[in-house]
Predicted model as a PDB file, atoms N, CA, C, CB and O in Angstrom, pLDDT in the B-factor column:
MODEL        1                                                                  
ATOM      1  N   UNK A   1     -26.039  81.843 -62.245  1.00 87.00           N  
ATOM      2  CA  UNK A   1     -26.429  80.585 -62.835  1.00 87.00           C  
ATOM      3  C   UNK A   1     -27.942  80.597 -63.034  1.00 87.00           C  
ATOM      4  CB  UNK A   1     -25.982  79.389 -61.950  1.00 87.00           C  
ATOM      5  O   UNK A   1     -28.764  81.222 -62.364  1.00 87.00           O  
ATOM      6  N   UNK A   2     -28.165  79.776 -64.100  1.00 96.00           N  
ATOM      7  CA  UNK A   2     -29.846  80.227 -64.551  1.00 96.00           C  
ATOM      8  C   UNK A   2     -30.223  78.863 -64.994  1.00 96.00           C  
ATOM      9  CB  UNK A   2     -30.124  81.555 -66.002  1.00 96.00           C  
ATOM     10  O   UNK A   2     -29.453  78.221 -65.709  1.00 96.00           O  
ATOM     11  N   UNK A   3     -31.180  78.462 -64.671  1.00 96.00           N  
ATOM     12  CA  UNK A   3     -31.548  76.910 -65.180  1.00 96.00           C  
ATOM     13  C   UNK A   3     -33.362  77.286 -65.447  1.00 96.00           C  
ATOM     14  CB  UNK A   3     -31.129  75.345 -63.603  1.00 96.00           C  
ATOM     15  O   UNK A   3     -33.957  78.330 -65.180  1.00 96.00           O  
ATOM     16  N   UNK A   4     -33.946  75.886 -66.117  1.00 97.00           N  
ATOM     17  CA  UNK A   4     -35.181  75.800 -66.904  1.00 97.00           C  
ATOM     18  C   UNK A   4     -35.522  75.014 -66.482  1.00 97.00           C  
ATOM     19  CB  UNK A   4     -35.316  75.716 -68.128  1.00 97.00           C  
ATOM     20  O   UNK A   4     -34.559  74.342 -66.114  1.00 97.00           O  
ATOM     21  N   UNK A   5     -36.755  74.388 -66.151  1.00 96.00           N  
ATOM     22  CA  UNK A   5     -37.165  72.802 -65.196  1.00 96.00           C  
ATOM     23  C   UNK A   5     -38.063  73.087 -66.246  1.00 96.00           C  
ATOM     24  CB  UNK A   5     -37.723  72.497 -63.188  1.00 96.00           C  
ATOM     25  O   UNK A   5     -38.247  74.197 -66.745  1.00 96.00           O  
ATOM     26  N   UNK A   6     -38.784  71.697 -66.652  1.00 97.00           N  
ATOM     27  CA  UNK A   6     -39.510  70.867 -67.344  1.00 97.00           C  
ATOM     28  C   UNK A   6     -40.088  69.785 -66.386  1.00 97.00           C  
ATOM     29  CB  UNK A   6     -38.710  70.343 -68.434  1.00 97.00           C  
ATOM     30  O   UNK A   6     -39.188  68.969 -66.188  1.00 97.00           O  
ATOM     31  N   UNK A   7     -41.241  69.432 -65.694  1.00 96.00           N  
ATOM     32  CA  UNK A   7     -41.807  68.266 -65.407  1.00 96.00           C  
ATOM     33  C   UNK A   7     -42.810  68.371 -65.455  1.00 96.00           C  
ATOM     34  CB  UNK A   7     -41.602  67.730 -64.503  1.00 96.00           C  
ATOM     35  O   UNK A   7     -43.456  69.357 -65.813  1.00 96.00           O  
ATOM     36  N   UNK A   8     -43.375  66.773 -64.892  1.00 94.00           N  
ATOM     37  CA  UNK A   8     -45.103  66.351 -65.536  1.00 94.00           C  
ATOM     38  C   UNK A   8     -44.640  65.539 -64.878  1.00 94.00           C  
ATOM     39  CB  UNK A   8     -45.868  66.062 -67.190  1.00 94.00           C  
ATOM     40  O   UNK A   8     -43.465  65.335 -64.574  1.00 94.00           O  
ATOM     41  N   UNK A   9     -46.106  64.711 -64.462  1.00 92.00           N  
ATOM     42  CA  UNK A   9     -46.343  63.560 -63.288  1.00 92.00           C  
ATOM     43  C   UNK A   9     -47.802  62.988 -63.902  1.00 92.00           C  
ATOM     44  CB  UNK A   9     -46.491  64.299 -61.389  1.00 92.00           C  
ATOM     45  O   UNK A   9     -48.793  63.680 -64.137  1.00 92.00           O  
ATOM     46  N   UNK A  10     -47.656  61.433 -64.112  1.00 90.00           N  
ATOM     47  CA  UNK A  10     -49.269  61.161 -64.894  1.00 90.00           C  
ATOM     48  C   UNK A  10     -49.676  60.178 -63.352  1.00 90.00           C  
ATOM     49  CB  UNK A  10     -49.272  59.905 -67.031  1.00 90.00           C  
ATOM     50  O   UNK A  10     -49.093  59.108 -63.178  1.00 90.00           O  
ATOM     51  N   UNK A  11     -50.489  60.577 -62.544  1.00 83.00           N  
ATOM     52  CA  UNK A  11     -50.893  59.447 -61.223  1.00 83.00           C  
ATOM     53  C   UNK A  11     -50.732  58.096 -62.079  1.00 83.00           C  
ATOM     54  CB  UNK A  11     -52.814  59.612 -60.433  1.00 83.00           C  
ATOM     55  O   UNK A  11     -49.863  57.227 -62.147  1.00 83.00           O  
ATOM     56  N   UNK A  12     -51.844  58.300 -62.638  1.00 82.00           N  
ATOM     57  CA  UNK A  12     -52.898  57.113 -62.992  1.00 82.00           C  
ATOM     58  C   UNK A  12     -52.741  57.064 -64.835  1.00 82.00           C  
ATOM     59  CB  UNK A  12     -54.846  57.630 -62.336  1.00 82.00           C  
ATOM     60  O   UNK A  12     -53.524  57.725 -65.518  1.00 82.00           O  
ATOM     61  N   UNK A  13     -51.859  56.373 -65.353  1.00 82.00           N  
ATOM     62  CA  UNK A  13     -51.900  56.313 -66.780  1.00 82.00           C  
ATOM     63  C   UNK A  13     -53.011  55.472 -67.850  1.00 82.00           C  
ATOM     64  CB  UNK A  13     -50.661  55.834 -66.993  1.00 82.00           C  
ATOM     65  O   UNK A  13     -53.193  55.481 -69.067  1.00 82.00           O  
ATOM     66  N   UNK A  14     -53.688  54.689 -66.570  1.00 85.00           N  
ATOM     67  CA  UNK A  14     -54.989  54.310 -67.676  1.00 85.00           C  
ATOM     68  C   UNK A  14     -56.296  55.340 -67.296  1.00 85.00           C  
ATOM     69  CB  UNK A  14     -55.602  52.407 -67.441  1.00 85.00           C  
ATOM     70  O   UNK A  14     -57.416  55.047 -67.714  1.00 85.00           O  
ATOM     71  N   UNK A  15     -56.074  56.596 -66.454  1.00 80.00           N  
ATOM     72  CA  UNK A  15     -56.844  57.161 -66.532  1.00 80.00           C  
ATOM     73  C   UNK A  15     -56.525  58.832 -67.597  1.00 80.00           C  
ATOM     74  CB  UNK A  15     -57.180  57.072 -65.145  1.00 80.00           C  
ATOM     75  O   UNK A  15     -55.417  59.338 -67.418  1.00 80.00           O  
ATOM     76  N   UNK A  16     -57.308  59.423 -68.419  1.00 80.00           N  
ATOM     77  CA  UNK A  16     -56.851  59.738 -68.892  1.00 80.00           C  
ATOM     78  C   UNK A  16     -57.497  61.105 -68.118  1.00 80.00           C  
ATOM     79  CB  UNK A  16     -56.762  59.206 -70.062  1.00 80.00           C  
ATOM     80  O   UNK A  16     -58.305  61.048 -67.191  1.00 80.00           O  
ATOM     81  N   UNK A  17     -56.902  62.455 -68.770  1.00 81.00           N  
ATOM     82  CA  UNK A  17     -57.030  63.756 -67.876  1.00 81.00           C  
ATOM     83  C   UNK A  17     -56.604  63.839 -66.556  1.00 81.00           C  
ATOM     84  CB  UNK A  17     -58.292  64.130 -67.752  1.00 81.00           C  
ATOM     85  O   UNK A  17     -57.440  64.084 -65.686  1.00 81.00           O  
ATOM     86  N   UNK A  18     -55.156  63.634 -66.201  1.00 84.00           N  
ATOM     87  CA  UNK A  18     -54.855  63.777 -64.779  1.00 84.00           C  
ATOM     88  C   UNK A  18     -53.729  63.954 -64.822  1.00 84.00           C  
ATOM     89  CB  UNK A  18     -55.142  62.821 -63.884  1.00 84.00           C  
ATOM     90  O   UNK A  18     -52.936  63.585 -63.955  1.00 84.00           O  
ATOM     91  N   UNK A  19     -53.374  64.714 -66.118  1.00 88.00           N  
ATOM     92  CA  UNK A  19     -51.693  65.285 -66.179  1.00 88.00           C  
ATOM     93  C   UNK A  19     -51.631  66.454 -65.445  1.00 88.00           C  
ATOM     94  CB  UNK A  19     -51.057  65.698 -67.737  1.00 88.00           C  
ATOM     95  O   UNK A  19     -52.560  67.262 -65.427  1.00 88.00           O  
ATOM     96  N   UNK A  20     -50.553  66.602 -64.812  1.00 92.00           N  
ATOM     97  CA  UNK A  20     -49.598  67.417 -63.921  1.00 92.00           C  
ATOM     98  C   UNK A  20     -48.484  68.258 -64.535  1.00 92.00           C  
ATOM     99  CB  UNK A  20     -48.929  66.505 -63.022  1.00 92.00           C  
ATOM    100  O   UNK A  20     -47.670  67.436 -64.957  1.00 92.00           O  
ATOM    101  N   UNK A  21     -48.143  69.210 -64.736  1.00 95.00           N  
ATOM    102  CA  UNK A  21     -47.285  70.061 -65.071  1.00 95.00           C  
ATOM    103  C   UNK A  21     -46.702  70.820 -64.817  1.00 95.00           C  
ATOM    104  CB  UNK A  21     -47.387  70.374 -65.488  1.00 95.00           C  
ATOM    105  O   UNK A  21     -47.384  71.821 -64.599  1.00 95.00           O  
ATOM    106  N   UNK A  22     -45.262  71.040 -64.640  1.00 96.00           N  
ATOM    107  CA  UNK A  22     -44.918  72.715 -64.266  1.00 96.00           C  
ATOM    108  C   UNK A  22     -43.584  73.211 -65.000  1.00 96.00           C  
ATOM    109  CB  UNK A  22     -44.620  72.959 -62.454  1.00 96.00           C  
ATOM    110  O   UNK A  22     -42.757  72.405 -65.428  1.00 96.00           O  
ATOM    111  N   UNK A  23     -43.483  74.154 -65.076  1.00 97.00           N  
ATOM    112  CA  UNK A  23     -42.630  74.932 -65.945  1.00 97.00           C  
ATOM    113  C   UNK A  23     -42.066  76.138 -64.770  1.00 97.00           C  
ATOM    114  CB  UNK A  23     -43.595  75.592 -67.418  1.00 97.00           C  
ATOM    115  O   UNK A  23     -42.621  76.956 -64.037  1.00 97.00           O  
ATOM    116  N   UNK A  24     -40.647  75.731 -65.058  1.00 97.00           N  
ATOM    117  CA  UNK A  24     -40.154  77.122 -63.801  1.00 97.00           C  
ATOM    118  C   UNK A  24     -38.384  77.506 -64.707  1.00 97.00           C  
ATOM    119  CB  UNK A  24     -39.815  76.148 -61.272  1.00 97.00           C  
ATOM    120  O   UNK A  24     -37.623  76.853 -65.422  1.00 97.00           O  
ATOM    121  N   UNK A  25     -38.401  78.869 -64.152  1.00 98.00           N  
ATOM    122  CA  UNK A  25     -37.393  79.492 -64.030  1.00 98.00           C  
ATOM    123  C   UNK A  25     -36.494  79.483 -63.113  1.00 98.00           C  
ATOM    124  CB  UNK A  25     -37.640  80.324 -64.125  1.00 98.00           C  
ATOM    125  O   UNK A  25     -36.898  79.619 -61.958  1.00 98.00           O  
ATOM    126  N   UNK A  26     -35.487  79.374 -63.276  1.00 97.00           N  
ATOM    127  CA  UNK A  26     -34.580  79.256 -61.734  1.00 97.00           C  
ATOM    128  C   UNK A  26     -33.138  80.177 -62.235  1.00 97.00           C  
ATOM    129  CB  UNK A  26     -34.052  77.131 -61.172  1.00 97.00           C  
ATOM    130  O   UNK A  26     -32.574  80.218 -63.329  1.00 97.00           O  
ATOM    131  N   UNK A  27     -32.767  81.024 -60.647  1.00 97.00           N  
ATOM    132  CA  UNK A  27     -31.262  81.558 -60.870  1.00 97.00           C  
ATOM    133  C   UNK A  27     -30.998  81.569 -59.580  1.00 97.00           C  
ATOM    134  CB  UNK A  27     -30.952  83.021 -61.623  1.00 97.00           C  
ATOM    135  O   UNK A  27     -31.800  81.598 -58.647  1.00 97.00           O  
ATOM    136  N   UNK A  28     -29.291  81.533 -59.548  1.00 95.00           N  
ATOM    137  CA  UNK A  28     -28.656  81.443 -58.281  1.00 95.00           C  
ATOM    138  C   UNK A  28     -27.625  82.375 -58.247  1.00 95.00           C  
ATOM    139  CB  UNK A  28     -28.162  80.139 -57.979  1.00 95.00           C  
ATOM    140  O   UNK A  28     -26.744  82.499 -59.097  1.00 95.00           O  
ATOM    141  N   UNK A  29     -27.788  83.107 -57.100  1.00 95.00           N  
ATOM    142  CA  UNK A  29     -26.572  83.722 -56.334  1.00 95.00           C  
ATOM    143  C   UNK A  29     -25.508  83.523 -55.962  1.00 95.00           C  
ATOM    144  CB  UNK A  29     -26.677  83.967 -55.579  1.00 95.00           C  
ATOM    145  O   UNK A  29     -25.390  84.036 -54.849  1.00 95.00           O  
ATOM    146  N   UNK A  30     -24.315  82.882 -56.384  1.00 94.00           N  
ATOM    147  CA  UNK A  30     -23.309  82.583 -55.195  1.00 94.00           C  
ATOM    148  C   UNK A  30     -22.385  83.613 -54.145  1.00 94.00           C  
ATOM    149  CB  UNK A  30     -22.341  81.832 -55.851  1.00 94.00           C  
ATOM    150  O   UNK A  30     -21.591  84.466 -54.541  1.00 94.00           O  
ATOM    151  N   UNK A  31     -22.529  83.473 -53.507  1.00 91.00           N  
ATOM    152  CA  UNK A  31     -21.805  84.530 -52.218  1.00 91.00           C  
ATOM    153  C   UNK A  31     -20.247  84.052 -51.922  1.00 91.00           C  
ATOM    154  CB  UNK A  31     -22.777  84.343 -50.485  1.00 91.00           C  
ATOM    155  O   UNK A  31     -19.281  84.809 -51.834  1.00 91.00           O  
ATOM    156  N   UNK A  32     -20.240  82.589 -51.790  1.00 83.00           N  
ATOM    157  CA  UNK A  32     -18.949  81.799 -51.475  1.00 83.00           C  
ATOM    158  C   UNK A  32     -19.017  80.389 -51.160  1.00 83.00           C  
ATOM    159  CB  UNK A  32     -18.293  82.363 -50.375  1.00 83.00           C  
ATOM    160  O   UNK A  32     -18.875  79.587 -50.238  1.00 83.00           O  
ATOM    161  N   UNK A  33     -19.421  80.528 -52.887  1.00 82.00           N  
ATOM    162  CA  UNK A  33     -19.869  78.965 -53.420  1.00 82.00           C  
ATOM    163  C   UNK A  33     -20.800  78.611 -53.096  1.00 82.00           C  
ATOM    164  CB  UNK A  33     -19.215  77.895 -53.143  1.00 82.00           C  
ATOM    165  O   UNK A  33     -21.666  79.440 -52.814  1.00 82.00           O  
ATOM    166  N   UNK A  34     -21.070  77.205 -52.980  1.00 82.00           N  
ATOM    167  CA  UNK A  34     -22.335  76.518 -52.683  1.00 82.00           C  
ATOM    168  C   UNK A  34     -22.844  76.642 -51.069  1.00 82.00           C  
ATOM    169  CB  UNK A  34     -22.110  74.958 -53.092  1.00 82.00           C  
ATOM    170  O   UNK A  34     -23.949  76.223 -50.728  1.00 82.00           O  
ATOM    171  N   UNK A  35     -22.091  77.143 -50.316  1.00 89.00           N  
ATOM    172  CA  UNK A  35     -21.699  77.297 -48.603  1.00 89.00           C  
ATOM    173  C   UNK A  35     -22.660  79.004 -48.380  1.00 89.00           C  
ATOM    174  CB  UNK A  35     -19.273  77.472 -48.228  1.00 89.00           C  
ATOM    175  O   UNK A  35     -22.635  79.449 -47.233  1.00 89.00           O  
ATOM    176  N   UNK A  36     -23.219  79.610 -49.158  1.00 93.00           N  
ATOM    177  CA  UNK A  36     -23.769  80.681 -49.290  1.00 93.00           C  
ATOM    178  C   UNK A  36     -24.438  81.283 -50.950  1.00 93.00           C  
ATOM    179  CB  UNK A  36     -22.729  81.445 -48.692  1.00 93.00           C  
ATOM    180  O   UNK A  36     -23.921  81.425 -52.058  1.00 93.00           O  
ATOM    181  N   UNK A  37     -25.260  81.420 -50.621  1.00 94.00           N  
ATOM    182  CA  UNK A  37     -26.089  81.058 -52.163  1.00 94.00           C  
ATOM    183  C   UNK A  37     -27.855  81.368 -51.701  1.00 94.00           C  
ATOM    184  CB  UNK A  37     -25.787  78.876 -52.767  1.00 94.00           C  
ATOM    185  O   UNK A  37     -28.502  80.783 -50.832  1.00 94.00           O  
ATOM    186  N   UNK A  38     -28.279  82.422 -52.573  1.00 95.00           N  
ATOM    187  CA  UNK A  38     -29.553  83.051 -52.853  1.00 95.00           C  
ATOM    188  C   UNK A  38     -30.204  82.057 -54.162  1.00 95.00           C  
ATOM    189  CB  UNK A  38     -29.282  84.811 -53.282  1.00 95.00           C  
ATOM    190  O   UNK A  38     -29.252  81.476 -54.684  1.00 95.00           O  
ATOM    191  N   UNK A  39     -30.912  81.860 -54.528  1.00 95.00           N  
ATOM    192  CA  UNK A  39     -31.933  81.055 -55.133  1.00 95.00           C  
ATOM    193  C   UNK A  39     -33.346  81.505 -55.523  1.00 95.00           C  
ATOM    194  CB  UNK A  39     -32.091  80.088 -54.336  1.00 95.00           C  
ATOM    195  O   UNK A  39     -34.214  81.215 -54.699  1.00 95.00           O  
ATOM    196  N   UNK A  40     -33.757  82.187 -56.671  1.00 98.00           N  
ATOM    197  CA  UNK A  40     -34.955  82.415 -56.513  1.00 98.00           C  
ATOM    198  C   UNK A  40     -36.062  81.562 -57.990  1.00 98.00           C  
ATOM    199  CB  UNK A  40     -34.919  84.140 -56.368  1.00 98.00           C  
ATOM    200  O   UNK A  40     -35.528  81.201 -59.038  1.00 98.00           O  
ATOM    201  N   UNK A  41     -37.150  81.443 -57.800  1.00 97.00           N  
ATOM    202  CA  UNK A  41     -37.763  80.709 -58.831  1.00 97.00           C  
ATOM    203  C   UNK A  41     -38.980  80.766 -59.299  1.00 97.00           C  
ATOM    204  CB  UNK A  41     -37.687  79.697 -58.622  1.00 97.00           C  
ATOM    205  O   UNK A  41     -39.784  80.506 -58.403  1.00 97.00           O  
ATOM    206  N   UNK A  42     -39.503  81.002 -60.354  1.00 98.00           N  
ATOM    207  CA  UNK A  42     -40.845  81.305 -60.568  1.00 98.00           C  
ATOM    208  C   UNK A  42     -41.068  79.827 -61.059  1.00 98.00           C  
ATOM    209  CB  UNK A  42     -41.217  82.632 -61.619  1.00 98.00           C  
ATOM    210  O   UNK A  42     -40.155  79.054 -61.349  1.00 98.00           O  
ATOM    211  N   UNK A  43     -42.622  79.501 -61.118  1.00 97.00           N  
ATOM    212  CA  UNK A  43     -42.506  78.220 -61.325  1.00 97.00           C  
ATOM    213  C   UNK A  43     -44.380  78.651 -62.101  1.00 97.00           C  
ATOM    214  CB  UNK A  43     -42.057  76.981 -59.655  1.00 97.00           C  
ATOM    215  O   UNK A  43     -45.008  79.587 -61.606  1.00 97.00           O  
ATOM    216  N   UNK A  44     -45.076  77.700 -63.449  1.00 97.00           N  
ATOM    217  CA  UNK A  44     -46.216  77.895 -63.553  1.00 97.00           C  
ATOM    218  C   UNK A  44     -46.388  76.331 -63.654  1.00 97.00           C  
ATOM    219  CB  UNK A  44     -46.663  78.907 -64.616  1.00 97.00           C  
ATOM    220  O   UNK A  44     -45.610  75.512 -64.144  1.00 97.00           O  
ATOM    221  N   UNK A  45     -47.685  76.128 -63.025  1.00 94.00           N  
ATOM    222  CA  UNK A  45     -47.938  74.912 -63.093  1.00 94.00           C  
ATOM    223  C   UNK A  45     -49.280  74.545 -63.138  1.00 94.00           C  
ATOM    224  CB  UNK A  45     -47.373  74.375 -62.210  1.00 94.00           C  
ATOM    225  O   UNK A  45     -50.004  75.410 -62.643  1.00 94.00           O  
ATOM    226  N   UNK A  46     -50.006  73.330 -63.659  1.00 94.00           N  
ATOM    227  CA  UNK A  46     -51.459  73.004 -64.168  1.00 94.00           C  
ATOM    228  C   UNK A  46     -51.109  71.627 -63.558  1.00 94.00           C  
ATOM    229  CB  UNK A  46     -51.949  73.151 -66.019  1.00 94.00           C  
ATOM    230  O   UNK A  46     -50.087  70.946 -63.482  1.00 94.00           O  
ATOM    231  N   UNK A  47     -52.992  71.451 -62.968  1.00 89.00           N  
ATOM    232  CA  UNK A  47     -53.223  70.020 -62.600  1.00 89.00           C  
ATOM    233  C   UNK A  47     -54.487  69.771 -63.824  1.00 89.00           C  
ATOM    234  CB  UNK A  47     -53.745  69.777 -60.708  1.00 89.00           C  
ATOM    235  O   UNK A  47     -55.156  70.601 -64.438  1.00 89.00           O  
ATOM    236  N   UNK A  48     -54.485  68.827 -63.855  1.00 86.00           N  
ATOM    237  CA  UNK A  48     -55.618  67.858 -64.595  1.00 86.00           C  
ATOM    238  C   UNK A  48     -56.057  67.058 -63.427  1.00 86.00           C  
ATOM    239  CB  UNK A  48     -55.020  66.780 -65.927  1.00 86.00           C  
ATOM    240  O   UNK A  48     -55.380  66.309 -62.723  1.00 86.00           O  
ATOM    241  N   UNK A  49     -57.645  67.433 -63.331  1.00 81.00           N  
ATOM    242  CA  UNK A  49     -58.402  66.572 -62.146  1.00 81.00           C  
ATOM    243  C   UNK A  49     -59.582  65.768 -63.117  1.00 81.00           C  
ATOM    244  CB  UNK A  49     -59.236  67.761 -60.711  1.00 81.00           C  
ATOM    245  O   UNK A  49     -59.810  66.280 -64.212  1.00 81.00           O  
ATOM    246  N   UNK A  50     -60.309  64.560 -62.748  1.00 78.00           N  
ATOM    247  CA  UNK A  50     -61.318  64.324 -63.425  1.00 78.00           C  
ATOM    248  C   UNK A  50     -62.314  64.881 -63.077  1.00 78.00           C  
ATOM    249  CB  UNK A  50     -61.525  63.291 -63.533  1.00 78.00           C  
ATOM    250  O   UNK A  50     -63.244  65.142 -63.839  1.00 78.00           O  
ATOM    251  N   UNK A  51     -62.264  65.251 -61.427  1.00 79.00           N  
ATOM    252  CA  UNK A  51     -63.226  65.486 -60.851  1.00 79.00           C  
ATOM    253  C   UNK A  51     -63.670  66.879 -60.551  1.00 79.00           C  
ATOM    254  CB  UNK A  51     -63.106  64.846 -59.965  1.00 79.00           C  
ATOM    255  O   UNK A  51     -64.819  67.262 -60.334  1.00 79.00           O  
ATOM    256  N   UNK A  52     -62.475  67.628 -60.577  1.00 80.00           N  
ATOM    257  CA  UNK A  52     -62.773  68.964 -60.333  1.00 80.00           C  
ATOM    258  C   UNK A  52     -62.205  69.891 -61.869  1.00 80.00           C  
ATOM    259  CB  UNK A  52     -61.919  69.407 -58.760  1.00 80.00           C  
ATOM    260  O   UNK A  52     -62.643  71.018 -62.102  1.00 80.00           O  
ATOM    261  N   UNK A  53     -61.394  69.332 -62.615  1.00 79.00           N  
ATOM    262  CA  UNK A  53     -61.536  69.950 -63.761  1.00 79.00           C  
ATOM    263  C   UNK A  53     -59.908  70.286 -63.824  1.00 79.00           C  
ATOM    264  CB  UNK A  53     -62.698  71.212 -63.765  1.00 79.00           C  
ATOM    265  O   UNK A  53     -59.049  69.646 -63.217  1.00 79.00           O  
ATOM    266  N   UNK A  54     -59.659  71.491 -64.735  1.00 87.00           N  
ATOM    267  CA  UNK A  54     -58.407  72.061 -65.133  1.00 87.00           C  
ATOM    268  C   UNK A  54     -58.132  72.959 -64.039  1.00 87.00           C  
ATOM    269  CB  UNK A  54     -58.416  72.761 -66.514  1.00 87.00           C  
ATOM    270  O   UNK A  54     -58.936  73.848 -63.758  1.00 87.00           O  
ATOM    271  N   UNK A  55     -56.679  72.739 -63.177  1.00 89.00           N  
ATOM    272  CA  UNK A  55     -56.206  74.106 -62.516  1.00 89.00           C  
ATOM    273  C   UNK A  55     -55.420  74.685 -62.852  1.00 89.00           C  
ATOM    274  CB  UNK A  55     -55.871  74.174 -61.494  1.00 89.00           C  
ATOM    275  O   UNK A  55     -54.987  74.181 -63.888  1.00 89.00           O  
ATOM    276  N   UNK A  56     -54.731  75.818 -62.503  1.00 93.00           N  
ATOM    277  CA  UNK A  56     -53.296  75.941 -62.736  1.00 93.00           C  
ATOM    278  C   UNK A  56     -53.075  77.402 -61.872  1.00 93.00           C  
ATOM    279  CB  UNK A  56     -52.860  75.973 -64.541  1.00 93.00           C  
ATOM    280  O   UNK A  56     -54.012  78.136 -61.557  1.00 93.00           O  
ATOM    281  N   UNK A  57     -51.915  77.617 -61.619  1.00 95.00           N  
ATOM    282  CA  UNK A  57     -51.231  78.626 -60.782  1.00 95.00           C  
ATOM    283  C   UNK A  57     -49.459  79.092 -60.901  1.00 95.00           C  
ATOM    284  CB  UNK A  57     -51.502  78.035 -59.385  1.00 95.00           C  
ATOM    285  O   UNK A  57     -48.619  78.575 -61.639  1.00 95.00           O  
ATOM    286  N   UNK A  58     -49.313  79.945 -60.160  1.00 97.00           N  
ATOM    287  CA  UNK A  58     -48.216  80.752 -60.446  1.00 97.00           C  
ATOM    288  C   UNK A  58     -47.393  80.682 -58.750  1.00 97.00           C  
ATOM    289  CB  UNK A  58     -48.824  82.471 -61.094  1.00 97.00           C  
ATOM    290  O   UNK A  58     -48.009  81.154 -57.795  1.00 97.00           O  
ATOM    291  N   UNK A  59     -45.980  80.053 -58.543  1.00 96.00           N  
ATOM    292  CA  UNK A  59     -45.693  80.192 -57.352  1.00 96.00           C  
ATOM    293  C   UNK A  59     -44.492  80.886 -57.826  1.00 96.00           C  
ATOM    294  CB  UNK A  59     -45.659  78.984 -56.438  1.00 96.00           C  
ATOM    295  O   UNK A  59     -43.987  80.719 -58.936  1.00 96.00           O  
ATOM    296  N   UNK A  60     -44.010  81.787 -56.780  1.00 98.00           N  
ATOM    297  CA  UNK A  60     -42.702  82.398 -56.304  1.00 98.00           C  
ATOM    298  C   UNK A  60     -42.078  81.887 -55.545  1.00 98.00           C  
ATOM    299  CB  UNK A  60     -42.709  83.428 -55.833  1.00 98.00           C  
ATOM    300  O   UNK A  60     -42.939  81.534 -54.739  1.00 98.00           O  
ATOM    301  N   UNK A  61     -40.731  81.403 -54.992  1.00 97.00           N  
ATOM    302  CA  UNK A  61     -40.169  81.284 -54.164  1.00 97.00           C  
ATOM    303  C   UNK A  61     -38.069  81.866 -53.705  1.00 97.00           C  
ATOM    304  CB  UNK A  61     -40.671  80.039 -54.279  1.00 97.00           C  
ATOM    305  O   UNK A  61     -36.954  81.924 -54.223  1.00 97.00           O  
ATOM    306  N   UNK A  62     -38.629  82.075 -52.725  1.00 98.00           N  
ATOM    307  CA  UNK A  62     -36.871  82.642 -52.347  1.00 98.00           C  
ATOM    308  C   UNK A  62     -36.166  82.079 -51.464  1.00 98.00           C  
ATOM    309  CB  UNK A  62     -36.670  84.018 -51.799  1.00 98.00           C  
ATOM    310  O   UNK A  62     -36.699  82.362 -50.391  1.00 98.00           O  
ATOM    311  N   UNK A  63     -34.978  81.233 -51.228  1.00 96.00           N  
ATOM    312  CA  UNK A  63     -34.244  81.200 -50.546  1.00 96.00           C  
ATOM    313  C   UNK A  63     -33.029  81.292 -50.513  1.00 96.00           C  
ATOM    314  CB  UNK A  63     -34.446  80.663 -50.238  1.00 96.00           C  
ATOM    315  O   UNK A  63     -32.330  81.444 -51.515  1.00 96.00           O  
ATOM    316  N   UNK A  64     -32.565  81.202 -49.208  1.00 96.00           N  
ATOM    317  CA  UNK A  64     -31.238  81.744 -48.635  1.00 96.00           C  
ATOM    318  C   UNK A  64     -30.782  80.453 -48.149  1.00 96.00           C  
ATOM    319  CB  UNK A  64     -31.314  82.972 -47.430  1.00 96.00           C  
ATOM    320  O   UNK A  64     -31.623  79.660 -47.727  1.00 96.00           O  
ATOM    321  N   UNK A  65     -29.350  80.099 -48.161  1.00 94.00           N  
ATOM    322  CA  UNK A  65     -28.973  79.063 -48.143  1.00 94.00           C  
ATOM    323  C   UNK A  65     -27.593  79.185 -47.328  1.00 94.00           C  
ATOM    324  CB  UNK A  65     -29.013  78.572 -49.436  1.00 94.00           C  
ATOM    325  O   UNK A  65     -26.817  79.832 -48.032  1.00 94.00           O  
ATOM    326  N   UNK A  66     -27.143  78.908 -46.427  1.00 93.00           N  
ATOM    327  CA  UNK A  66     -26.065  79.117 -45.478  1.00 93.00           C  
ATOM    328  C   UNK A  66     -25.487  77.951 -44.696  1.00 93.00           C  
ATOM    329  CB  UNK A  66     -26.506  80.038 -44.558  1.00 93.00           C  
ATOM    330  O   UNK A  66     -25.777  77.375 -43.647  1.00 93.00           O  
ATOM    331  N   UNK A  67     -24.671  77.849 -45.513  1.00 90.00           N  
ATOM    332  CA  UNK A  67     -23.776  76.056 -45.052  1.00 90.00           C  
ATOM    333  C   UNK A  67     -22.223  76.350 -43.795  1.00 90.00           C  
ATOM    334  CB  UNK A  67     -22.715  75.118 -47.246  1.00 90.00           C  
ATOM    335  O   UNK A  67     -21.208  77.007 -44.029  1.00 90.00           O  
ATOM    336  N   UNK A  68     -22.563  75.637 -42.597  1.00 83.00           N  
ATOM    337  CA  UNK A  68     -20.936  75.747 -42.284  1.00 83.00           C  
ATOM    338  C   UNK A  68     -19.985  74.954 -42.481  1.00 83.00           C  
ATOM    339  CB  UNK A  68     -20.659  75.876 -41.186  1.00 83.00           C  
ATOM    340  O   UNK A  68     -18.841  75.269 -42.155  1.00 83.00           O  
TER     341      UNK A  68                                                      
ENDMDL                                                                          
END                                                                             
């Protein structure tokens, strides 16, 4: 299974430059169903600060998921 995330977060909408963003990739493993299931996700994402300016970065993440 493979999914696409789309979000954004505005704090402060009468302030302007303080959009939030991220864009990720996602796929899942199933082992035996939802009760066992690998998950991994790249995700890129940008802050808008007034104060400190434009950021943005790259996270990885993996998990393992084990339901009884």
């Amino acid at each position: 299974e493979i999914a696409l995330l789309y979000a954004f977060y505005d704090p402060n909408s009468d302030q302007p430059d303080d959009l939030q963003q991220e864009y990720s990739l996602a796929a899942n493993w199933f082992f035996s169903g939802h009760r066992n299931k690998l998950t991994a996700d790249l995700t890129y994402f940008t802050f808008q600060d007034p104060g400190l300016g434009d950021e943005e970065g790259v996270r990885f993440r993996l998990q393992w998921d084990i339901s009884v």
